[in-house]
N, C-alpha and C positions, 0 to 999 in steps of 0.2 A: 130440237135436240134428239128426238125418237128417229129420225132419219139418218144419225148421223150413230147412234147407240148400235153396236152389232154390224156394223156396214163394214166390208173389206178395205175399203177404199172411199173418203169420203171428204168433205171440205166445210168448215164453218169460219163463220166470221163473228168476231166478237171483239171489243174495242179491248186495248191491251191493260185497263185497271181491272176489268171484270173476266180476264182469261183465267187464273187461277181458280175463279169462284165455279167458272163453267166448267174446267177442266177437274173439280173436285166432285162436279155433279156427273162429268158425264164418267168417272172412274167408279165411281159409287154405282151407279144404273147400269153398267156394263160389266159380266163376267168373265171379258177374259186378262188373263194375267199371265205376266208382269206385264204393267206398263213402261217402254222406255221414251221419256220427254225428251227432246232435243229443242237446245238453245243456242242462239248465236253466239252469246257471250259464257264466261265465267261464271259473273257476277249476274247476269239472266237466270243462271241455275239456280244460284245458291238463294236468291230472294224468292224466285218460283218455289221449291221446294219448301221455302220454310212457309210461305203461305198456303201450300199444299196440306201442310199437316196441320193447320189454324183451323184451315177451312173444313177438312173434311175428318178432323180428331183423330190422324194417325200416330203412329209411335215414335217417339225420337230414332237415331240411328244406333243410338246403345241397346236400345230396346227391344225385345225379341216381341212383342206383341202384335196383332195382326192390323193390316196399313200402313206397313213401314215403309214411308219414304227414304229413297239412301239418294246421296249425291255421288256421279261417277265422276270421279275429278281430271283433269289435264295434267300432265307434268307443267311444272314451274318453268323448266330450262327450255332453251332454245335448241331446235334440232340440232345436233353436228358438235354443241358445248358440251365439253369435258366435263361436268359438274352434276352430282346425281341428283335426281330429284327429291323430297323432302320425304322422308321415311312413314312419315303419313300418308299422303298421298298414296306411295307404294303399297301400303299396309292394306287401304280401304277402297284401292283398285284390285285387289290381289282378293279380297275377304268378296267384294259381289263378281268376279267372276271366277270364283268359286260356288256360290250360291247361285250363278243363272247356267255357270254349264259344267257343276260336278258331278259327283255320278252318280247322285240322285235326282239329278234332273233339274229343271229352271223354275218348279216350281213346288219342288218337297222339300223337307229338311235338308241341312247342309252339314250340319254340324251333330252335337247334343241339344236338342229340341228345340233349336232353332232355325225357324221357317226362315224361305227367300223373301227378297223386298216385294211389296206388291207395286210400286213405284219407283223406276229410276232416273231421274235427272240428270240429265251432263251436256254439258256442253258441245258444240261442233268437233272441237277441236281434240277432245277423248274420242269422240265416235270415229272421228277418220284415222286414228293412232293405230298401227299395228300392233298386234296382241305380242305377238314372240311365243316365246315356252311356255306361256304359261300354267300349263297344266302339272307340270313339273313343280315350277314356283310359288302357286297356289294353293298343294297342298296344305292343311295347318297340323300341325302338332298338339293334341288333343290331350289334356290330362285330368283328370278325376282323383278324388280323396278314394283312398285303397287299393290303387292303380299301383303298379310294381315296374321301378326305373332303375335303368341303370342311367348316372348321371354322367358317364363318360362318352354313354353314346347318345346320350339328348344331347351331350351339350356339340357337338361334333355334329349333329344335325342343325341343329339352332345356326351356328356357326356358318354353314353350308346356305343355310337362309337367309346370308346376310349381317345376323347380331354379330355383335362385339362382346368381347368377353375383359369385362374392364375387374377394378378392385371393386367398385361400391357402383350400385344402379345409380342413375339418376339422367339419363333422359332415353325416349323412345330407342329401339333397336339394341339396348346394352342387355349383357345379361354378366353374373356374378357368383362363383361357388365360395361357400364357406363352409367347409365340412358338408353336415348332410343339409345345410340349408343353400338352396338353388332362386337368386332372384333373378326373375325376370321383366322389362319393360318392353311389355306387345306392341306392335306397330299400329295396332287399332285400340289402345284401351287409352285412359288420360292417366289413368295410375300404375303403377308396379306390381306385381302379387309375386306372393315369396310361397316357396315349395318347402312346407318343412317336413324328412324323409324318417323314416325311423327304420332304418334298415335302408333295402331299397324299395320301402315301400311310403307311399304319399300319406303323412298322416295328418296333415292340415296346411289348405290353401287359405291365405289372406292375403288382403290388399294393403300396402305401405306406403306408408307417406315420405317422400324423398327427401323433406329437412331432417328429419330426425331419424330417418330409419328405421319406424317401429311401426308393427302392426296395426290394424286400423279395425279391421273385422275379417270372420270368414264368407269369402266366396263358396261357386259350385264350379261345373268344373269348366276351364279354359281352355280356351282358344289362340293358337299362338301362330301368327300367320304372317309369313316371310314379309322382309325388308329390302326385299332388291327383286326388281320384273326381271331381272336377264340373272341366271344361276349357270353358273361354272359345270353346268353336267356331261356325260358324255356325248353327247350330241353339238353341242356347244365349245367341247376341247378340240373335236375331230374337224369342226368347221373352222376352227381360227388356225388351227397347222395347217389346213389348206391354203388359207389368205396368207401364212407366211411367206409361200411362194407368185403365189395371184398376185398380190398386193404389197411388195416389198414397201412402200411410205411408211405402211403403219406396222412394220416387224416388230417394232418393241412390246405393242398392245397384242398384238395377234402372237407371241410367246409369253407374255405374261397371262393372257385366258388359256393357252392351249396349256400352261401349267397346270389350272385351276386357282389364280390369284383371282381374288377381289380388289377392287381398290375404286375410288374417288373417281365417276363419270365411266364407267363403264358400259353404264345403258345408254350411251352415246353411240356406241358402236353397233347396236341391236339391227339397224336396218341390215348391217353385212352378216349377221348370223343368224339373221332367221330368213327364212325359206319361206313361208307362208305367208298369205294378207288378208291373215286373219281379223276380223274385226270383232266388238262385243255384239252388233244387229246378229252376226250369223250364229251368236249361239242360243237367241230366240227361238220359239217352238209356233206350231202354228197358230195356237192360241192365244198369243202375244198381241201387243199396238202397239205402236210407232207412232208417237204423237209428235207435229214438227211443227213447231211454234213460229209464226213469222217464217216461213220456207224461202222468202226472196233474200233476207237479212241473211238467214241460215246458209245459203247456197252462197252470197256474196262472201262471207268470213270462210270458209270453207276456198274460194280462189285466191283469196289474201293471204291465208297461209300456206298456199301453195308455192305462190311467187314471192314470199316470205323465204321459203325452206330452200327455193331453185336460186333467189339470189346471194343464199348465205351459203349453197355449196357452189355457188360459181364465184364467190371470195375466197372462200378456201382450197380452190384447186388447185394453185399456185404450191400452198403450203405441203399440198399431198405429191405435187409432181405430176398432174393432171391438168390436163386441157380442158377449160371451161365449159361445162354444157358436156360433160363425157359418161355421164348416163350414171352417176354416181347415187347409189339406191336412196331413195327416199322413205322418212318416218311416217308419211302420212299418204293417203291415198285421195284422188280424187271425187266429188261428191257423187257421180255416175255408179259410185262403185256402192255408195250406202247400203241399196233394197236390194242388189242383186243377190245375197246370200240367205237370205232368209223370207220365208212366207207369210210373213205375218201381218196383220191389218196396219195400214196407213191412215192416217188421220191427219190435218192439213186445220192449223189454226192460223188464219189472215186477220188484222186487224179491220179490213174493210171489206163488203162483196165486191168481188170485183166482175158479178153478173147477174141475172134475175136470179138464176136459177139457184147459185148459191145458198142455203140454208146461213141465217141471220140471228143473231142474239141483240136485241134493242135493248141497248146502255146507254147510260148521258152518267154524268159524273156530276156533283154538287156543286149549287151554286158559291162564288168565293166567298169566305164566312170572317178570316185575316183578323182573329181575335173578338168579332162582333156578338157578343151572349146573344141579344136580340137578334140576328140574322140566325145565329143556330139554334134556338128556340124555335123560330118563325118556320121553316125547313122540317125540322123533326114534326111539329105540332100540325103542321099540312101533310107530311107524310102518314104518322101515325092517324090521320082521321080519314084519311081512304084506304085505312087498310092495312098500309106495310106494314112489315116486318122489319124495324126499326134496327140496328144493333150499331151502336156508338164504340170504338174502339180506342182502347187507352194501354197504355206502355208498364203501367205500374198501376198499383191497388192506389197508392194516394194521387194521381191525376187522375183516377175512376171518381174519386169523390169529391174533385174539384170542381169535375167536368158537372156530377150532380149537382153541386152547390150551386154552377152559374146556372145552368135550366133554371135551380129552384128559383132564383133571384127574376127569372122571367117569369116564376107563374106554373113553371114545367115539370112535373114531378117525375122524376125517369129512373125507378132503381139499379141500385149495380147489383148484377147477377151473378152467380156461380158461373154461369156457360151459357151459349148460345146456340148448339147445336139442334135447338128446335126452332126452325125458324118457319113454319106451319102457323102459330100462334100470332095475329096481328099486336102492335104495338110496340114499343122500345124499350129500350134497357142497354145498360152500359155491360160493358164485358173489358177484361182484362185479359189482351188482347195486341201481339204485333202484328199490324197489318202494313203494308208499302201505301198504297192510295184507295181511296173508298169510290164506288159507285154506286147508283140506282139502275135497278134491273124492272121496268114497269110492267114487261110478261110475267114475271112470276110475284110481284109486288114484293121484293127484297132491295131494303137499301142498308149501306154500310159505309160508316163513317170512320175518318180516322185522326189521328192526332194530326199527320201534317193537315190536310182537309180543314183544321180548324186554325193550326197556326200558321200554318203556311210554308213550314222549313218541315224537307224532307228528311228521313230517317238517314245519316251517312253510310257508305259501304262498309263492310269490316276492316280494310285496308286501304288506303290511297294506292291509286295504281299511277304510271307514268305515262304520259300524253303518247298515243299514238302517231306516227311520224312516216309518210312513205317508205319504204329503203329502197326501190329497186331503183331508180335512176342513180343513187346516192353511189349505190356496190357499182353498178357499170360503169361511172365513171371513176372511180377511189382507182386509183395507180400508183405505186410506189414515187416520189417525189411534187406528189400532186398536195395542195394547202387546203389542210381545216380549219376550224375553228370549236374548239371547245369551249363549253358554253361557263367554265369557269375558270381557264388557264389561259383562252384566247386563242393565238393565228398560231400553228404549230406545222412543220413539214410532215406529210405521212411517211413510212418509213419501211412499211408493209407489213403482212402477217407473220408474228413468229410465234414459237413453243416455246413454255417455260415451264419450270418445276420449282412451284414455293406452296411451303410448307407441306410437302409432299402428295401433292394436288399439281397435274399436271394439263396445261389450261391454253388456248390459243389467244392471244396479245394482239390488238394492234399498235404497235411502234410510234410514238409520236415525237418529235424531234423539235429540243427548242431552242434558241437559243445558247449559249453559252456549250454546247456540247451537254446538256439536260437530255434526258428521256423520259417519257411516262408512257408506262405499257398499261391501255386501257383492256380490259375483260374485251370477249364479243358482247359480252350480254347488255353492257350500255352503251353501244352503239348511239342509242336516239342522243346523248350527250353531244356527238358532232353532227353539224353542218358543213356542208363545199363552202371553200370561200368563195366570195363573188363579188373581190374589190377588184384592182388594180392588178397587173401584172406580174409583177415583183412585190408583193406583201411584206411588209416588217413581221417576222416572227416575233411573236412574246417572249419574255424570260420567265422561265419556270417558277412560280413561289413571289416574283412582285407582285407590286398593288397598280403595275403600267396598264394591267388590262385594265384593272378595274377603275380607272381614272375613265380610260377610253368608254368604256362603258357605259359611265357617269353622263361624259361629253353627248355622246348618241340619242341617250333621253331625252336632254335638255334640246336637243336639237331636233329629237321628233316630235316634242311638243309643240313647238314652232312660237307662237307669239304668248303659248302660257309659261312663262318662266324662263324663257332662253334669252341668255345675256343679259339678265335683270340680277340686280345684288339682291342678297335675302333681304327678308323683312327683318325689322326692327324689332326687338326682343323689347317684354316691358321692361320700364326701367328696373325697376327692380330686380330683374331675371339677370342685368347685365353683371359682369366681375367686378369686386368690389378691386379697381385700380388705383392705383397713387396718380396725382394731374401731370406727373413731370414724367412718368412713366411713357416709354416710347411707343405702344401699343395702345396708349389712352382713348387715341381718336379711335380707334378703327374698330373699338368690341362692336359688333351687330349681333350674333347669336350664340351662344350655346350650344354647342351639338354634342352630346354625350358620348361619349367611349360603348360602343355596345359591349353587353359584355359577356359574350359570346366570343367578341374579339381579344379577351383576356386571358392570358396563360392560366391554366389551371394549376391549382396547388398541389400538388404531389400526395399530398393524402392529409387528413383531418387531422387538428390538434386531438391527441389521446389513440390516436389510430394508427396501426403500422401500414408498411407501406401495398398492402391490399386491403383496406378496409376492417381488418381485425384487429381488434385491442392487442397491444402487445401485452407480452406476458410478463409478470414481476413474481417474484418470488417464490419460494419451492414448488415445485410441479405438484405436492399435494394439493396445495390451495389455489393453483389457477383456476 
């Protein structure tokens, strides 16, 4: 690790359970800052980073203390869809690059005495995003107790950043006057804080709770930092009156910006109004690293979303009036383009050498333990006696004294600790404690255990994600009058791309045609729902809303089972289970099973007995006593 500490350009290997533990020692050992980590995936960040702060006891993201790890997040949407990204997101891409390149620099305050991250995490797929305005957009709006506002032009600013100006707060982006009380909900806080004025001056900040509206405690002062990457500024008016004439397809969009309207997918549009290809690498200083996790995975997801973006704007050229492949700007840039804007040290984490000369971390990972006290007694009790630095990791304080109680039952006496941040000290101890997977590190005699390590089932993601699925052969061949298959409606004619406006949300459709003179206009965004069909010539289309497909469906299992259950009657129900029938009954012979009504498949009831028809008590009697 001393050869790889301080080096411009350098390469370690180290197996991928014990990456965060190395990458917490060699950020620790090393002074230059900020670190930015890149990962292939999302969800690579989001588990890296929160091991990150385990390991090396940094600051949550709320926190202004020093070792803050922050995650730099991807937009949710698909390039080219109409639909904005999630106002968080916005909020805490907008808040660190502001702290890595505002105009105190990537590594001073940014704010009121809060320092930049010294760690940033994000994915491939944020590092290759073009920046746009940001500098404009990034600003935050700054307010302190004794500060003197006028609320006509905060809120005309806030507004300009995105927020909504509703009757009552209550979710991120909204903001609310009521006389001289101003709430607002920050696109990076998890609560509300209310401005109350005394005059026009700020005479007390608190935080509020959204069921009830009331006060909670006083803050200090806040941070209020836009809702939307792409803002309606001058630069931004003068370039979409240009596209009016450039690009007649999209006049409606390119005079609703050149107004200065906001509205629903706007930052859809961003590759035609920004000029630049800017990235977050080039606002690094030369003091910086570039840490690139798995660089082969990283560069593969990096061409994925390339021919991702190239074959979802050669589906939609049609819709614009453009010839496929006609040079239509793209959201993301190529991985060639990552280092070239900034000077700052590279760092290359492989899971394997992939040569002598490589620089090597020797890891093994625990032997299987699948609930056995005595194999993890046997494990820790040979660790702990050459030495290591034992540390057992548990999810909650009462599996920390479970995990004690079964050592004890082996004989193993291992207390739970406050922390384990010293891990110079041989022996073991339980710590409370999320960790992904445990390793043994026999250089530096450190091992680390963890809940799955002992039971076997891994920690789940925050969110179920949707099975990745090719597309580019799918879009090349998709043509108007060509057959799908939707994975829940069945064989439908494609019908091709169109535009629609529901609920004032204006979205690109594709058309699916069924039977009976039926439509269903699916989003782009779930695509992966269809398949090409690839039966027969002429396909029977489905009927929209039968249960035809789902018979056929039925049939296909049974028949790719092959000799486990195809064309065999069900099994025999005990007797008991079977309907109690009368002998003369014409159905007598044939009960075999029971099969229950799911009941899921059941109409819901309109709303609860005592409840109206939104879930609230109705009201009876004089308005005094409701």
């Amino acid at each position: 690790m001393t050869r790889v500490v301080g080096a411009s350009s350098a390469t370690l290997a180290v197996a991928t359970p014990a990456q965060a533990f190395v990458l917490a020692g060699l950020i620790r050992l090393g002074t230059r800052r900020p670190v930015l980590v890149v990962t292939p995936t999302g969800a690579a960040a989001d588990q890296l980073a929160h091991d990150l702060r385990v390991f090396s006891g940094g600051s949550e993201p709320t926190d202004a203390g020093p070792g803050r790890v922050e995650v730099f997040p991807a937009w949710e949407t698909l390039p080219f869809e109409r639909v904005s990204p999630d106002v968080s997101t916005m909020g805490r891409r907008l808040r660190l690059l502001w702290e890595l390149g505002g105009p105190s620099g990537p590594s001073g305050p940014s704010g009121p005495g809060r320092p930049g991250p010294d760690v940033v995490v994000a994915p491939i797929k944020a590092v290759l995003q073009r920046l746009g305005p940001w500098r404009t957009a990034a600003r935050p709006v700054v307010v302190a107790k004794g500060e003197r506002v006028v609320v006509d032009e905060l809120v005309v600013r806030l507004v300009s950043m995105g927020y909504r100006r509703e009757s009552i707060v209550e979710h991120r982006g909204e903001l609310a006057v009521r006389g001289g009380i101003v709430d607002v909900f920050p696109s990076t806080a998890d609560e509300p804080v209310r401005l109350d004025l005394w005059g026009d001056e700020v005479d007390r900040l608190t935080r509020f709770d959204v069921a009830d509206q009331r006060s909670i405690e006083d803050v200090g002062p806040v941070e209020l930092f836009g809702c939307r990457e792409l803002v309606t500024d001058e630069v931004t008016r003068r370039r979409a009156a240009e596209l009016v004439g450039t690009a007649p397809w999209g006049r409606h969009q390119w005079e609703r910006l050149s107004d200065g309207d906001q509205f629903d997918g706007m930052e859809s549009w961003l590759p035609w109004l920004a000029d630049s290809e800017e990235l977050i690498c080039d606002l690094l200083g030369d003091d910086a690293v570039i840490v690139l996790v798995e660089p082969r995975r990283v560069r593969d997801r990096a061409g994925e979303l390339l021919d991702e973006e190239s074959a979802l704007a050669d589906a939609l050229a049609s819709t614009w009036g453009l010839e496929a492949g006609d040079g239509a700007p793209r959201l993301h840039v190529p991985f060639d383009r990552l280092l070239t804007g900034t000077n700052a040290g590279v760092v290359s984490l492989v899971p394997s050498a992939e040569g002598p000369d490589v620089p090597s971390v020797e890891s093994r990972g625990w032997e299987p333990i699948l609930g056995d006290g005595a194999k993890l007694a046997a494990q820790v009790s040979t660790l702990a006696g050459a030495g290591y630095a034992v540390v057992l990791c548990s999810t909650t304080e009462g599996g920390a004294q479970r995990l004690s109680g079964i050592l004890a039952e082996e004989g193993l006496t291992v207390p739970v600790a406050a922390d384990a941040t010293d891990l110079s000290a041989p022996g073991a101890r339980i710590v409370v404690a999320t960790v992904d997977r445990g390793f043994v590190l026999p250089g530096c005699r450190v091992a680390v255990l963890t809940e799955s390590d002992v039971t076997g089932r891994h920690r789940p993601h925050r969110q179920a994600r949707t099975r990745a699925r090719p597309v580019d052969g799918f879009f090349d061949d998709l043509a108007p009058g060509s057959y799908v298959v939707h994975r829940q409606h069945g064989v439908a004619r494609y019908g091709g791309m169109v535009t629609r406006t529901m609920g004032g949300s204006t979205r690109d459709y594709l058309l699916l045609e069924y039977r009976g003179g039926d439509r269903l206009y699916l989003p782009t965004d779930q695509i992966e729902l269809l398949t090409p069909y690839a039966g027969g010539d002429s396909p029977t289309v489905s009927r929209l809303g039968g249960s035809e497909w789902q018979r056929t469906r039925s049939k296909a299992c049974r028949r790719a089972r092959g000799g486990r259950g195809a064309g065999r009657p069900l099994p025999e129900a005990p007797r008991g289970d079977r309907p109690r029938l009368r002998p003369r009954h014409p159905l007598a012979g044939r009960a075999r099973v029971v099969v229950p009504l799911h009941r899921d498949l059941r109409p819901a009831p309109r709303h609860r007995r005592g409840q109206g028809r939104h879930g609230a008590a109705p009201a009876h009697g004089p308005a005094g006593l409701r």
